[in-house]
N, C-alpha and C positions, 0 to 999 in steps of 0.2 A: 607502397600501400596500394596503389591502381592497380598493381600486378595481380597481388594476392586478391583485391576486393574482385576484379575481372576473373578470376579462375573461379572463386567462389560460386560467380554466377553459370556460370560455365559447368560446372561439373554436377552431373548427380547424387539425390541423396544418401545415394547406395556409397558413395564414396566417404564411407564413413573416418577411416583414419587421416583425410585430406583436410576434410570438414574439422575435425578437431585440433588438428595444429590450425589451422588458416583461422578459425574462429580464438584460438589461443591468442593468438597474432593482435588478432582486431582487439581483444578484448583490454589486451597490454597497452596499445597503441594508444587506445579512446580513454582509458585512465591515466596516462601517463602526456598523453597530447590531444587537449581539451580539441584543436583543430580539427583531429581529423573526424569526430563526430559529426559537424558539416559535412565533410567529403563524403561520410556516409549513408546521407542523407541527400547531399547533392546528386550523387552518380545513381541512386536510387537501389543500393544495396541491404536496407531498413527490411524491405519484405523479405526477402531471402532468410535475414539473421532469424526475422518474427519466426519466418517458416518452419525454420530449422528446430523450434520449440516442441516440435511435433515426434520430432526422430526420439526414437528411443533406445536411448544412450546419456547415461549421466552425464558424461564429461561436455559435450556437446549444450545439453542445456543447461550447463552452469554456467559455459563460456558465452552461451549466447544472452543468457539470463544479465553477467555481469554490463556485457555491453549495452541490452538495453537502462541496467542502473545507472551506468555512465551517464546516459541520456538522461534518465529521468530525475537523475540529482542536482542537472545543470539548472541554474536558473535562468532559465529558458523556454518560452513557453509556446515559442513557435515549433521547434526540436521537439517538446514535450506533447502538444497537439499532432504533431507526425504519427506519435505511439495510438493517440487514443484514433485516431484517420484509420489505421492498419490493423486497428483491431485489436490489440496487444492484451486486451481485459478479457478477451474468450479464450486465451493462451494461457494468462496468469490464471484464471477461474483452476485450470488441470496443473499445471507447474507446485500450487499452494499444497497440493494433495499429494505429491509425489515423495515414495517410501524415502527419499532420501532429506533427513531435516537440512542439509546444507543448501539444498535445492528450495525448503520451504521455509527458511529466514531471507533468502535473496529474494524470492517473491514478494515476500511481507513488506521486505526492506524498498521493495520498488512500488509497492501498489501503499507505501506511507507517504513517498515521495513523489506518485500521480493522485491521492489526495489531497498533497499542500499546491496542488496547480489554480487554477482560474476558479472562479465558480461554476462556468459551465463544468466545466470538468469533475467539479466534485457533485455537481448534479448526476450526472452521468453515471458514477459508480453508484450513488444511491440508487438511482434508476434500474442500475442491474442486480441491486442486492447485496454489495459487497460487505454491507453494516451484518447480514443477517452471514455470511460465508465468514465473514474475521473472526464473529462473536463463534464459531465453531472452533477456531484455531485456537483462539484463548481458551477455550473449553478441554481444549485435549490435547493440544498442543506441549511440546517441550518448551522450558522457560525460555529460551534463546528466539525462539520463533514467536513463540506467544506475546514475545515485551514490545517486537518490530507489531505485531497486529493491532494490539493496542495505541499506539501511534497512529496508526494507519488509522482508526475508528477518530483518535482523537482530532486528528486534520478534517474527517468528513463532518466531524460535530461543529466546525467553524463555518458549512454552509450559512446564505443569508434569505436562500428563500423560503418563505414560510410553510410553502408545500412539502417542500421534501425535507425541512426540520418537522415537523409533523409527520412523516411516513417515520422519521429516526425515531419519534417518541411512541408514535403507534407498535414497530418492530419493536418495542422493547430496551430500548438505551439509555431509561434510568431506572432498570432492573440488573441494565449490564453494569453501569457506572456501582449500583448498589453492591453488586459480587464481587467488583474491583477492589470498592472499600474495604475488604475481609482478607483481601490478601495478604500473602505474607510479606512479600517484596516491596519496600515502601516506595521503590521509583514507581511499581505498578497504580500505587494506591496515590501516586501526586499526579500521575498521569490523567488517573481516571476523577479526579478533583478539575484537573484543566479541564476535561470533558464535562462535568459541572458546570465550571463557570460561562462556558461557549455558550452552554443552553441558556443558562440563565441571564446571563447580557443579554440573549437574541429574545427571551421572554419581555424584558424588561423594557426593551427597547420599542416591542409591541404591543406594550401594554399588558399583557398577558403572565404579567408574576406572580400575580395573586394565585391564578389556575392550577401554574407549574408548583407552588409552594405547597399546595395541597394536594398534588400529586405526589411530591416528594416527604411528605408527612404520611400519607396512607401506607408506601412502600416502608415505613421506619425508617428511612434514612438520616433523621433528625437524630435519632439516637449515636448511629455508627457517626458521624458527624462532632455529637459531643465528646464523642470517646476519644475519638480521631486530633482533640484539642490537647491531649496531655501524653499521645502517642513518643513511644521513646527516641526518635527520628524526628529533630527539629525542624 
């Protein structure tokens, strides 16, 4: 492992077919031996991998992609704060976008599982906007990629602070929750019900259900709701 992670750092980016076995390698190792994630965190190999997001070459950012998933699916949140340290959210922003959907489901897949992090953390992608860039994915997006996005919105909806739960409802996320309703896919349509209920505890809890209830009656949602009661999908 030291070998290959000490060449990595060692060699240029130009060194494209080195980079993609060596990145294979690591990517094998980190899902397959939860350990050596530390090591590559320890020896301070994490920027390189981030870096390498940059090259363009699919193979490259897929392998690099999965090793950051490795990381960000651990529960671990010191590991998982390493990612947001290094920046990894200005990388995912262009990764999500990328012509290859295999490339934009592991994106999705990793920025659902650096929204279920800390609260700072889930401040932070609101902070950057990610609620307003997902609801684009779900928008145009293929189903595979679109279902990880929705996830991804649904962990930022468990934010607790009332500021940036208020930027979510300002952005529009019971107009998204509402379009969710209408889906066809009924995982999409329980998904976006959990993203419901998150608001709604977090209104509740501050008093503020009455406000939210009348917002969610002006949008019709009371209807999609009734209907949603005798839906063929128990």
């Amino acid at each position: 492992f030291k070998i290959i992670a000490r060449a990595v750092m060692i060699y240029e980016t130009t060194q494209v077919e080195f980079i993609t076995d060596a990145c294979f390698i690591l990517s094998s190792m980190t899902n397959n031996y939860k350990e050596f994630i530390k090591e590559i965190i320890d020896i301070n190999l994490l920027p390189y991998i981030i870096k390498f997001l940059d090259i363009d070459n699919k193979a490259i950012i897929m392998t690099c992609l999965r090793i950051v998933g490795n990381i960000a699916s651990e529960d671990n949140t010191i590991q998982t704060q390493k990612l947001f340290d290094l920046n990894v959210l200005s990388k995912l922003k262009y990764t999500l976008f990328n012509e290859s959907p295999s490339i934009r489901k592991e994106t999705a897949f990793i920025l659902s599982n650096l929204a279920a992090g800390t609260q700072q953390q889930i401040e932070i992608m609101i902070e950057q906007n990610f609620f307003e860039i997902l609801k684009k994915v779900v928008k145009s997006d293929v189903p595979k990629v679109k279902k990880e996005a929705i996830y991804a919105i649904a962990n930022l909806s468990m934010v607790e602070n009332e500021k940036y739960m208020k930027k979510l409802i300002d952005d529009g996320i019971l107009i998204f929750i509402y379009e969710c309703m209408k889906d066809i896919d009924p995982k999409n349509i329980i998904i976006s019900l959990e993203i419901l209920g998150n608001i709604l505890g977090f209104a509740k809890k501050k008093g503020e259900l009455n406000n939210l209830l009348s917002e969610i009656e002006k949008i019709g949602m009371v209807d999609i709701l009734d209907n949603l009661q005798v839906h063929q999908d128990q």
